[in-house]
N, C-alpha and C positions, 0 to 999 in steps of 0.2 A: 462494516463492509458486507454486504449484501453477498450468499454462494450465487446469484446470477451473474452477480459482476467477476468472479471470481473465475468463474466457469466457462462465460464466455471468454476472458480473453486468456484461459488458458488454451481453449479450444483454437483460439486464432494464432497463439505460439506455434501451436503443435502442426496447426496447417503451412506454419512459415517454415518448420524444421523442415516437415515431409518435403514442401516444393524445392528445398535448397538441395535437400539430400538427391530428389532426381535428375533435379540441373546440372549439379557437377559431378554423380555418377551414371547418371541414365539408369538408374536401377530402379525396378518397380517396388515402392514401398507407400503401405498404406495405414491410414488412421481407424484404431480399431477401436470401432462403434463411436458414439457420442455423448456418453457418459466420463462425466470429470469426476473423478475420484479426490472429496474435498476432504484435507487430515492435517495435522503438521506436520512440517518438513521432516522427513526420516527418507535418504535414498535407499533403495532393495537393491541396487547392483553398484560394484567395485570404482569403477568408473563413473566421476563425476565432473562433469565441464559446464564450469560457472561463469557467468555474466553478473556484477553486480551494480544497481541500479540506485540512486539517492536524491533526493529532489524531497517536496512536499512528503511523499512516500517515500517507501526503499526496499527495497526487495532484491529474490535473485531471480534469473534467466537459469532454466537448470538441465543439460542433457545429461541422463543416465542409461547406462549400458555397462555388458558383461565386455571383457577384454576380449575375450574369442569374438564377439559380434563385432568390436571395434578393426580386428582384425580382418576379420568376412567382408565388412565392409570394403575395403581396400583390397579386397583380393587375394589376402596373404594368409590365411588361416587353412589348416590343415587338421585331419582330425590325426590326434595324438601329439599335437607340438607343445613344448616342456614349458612350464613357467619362465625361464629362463629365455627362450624364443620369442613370447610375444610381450617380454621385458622390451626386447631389442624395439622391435614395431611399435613402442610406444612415440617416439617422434614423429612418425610417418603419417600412424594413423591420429593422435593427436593433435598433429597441424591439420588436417581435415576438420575435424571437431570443432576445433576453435575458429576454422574460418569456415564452417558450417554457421557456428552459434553468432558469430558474432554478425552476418546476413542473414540472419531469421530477427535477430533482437533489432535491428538496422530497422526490418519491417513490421514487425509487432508492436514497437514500445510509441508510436506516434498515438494509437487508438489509447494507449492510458496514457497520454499527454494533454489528451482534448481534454481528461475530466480532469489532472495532478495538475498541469502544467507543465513546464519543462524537467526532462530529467537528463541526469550527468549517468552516463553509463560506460564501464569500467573495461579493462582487455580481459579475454577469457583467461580462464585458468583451469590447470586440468589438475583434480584432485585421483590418486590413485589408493584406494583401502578406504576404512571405513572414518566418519565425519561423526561432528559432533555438535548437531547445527543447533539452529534458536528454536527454541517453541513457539514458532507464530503458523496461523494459515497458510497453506498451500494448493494448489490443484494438480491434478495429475493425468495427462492423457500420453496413452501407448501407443507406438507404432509399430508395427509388424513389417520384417524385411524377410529377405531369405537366407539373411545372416545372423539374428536373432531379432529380441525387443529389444525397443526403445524409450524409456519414458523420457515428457519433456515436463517441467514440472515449472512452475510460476506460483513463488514464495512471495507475500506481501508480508509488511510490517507496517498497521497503520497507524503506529503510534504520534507520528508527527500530523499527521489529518486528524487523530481523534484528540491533540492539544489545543490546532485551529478550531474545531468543531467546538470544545470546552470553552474556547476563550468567545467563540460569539454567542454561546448563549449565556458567558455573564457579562458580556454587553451587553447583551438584552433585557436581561434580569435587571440592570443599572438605569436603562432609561425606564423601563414600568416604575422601577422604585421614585425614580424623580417624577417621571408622571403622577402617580401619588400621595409624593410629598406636596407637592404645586396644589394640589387639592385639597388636601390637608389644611395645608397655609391657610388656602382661602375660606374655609371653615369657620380656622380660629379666627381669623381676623377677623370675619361675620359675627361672629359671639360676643367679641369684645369691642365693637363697635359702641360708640359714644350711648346710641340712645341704648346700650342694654347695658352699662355699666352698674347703674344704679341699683341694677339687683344683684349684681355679685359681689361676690366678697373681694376687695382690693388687694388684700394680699394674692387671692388667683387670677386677678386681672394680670398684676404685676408680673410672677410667673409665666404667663401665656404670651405675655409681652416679648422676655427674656427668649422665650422657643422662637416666636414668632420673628426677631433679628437673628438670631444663629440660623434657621434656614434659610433669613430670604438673601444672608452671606453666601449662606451653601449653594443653593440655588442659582443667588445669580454667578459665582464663581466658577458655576459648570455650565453657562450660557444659557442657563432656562429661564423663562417669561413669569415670573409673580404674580406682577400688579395686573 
């Protein structure tokens, strides 16, 4: 997996949070700078609401944010309000979140469908404290509100593209080898052709014989042309 591919469509997540976040609060928030911060998954703030994606690929949809920002968000954050208070807001602002994520992932996840093909993607989920994810790549781009950051972050795992990837080229590895061999064949068979028998040794005619049936079984049993 290439960090352009990476990159870009982390950047195109992060444009789909920012436009959903302004649609359904009208509140000006913006995408800071256009640098993707490429690492393994590790969230920096408490607040995590996941989308989980599975097809060819698999991966997560990821917003990250501080509980006070979740809270600002929604209009309900106060300075000085007690762990216990924006306990309660966590439904309020939570259900935001998750029908935040899941119309940004609606509009992002078609662009890595053109290259995966189809993917099966999951209902959010809101994780509260801290995670304990996979070590695979991720990207990372911020957004700045007036209620705090935001990161949106787009976790791959290309383990299943890099088993397709492994398996066509020892297809490919398979047909060179019978190509090859087909060449081969016709070598020996050249050699031991009638009018050059008479100077080999019969015993290694006989042997070259013996090769010369066991591939052209092989061969023709995997549909290649011999003769």
């Amino acid at each position: 997996m290439s960090h352009e591919f990476l990159s870009s469509h982390t950047a195109r997540f992060a444009e789909c949070v920012r436009d959903c976040f302004r649609d359904m609060l009208g509140t000006e928030i913006v995408l800071d700078g256009s640098v993707c911060d490429d690492h393994p998954f590790a969230p920096r703030r408490p607040v995590v609401v996941m989308i989980h994606f599975t097809g060819r690929i698999q991966g997560d949809y990821v917003i990250n944010l501080e509980e006070e920002t979740a809270s600002g968000l929604i209009g309900a954050w106060s300075e000085g309000m007690a762990p216990s208070e924006l306990k309660e807001l966590r439904k309020e602002f939570g259900g935001l979140l998750k029908e935040v994520l899941n119309t940004a992932v609606g509009m992002a996840i078609p662009l890595v469908e053109e290259k995966y093909g189809r993917l099966t993607y999951h209902p959010p989920m809101v994780f509260y404290g801290e995670l304990d994810p996979p070590d695979v790549p991720s990207g990372t781009m911020t957004l700045r509100s007036g209620a705090g950051s935001i990161d949106c972050c787009l976790v791959l795992d290309m383990a299943g593209d890099d088993l397709e990837q492994k398996l066509v080229r020892v297809m490919e590895d398979l047909d060179k080898a019978k190509e090859e061999m087909a060449i081969c064949y016709r070598v020996l068979a050249e050699l031991i052709a009638p009018s050059h028998r008479e100077k080999l040794d019969p015993i290694l005619v006989g042997q070259a014989e013996t090769v010369l049936r066991e591939v052209h079984d092989m061969l023709e049993s995997s549909g290649s042309t011999v003769d």
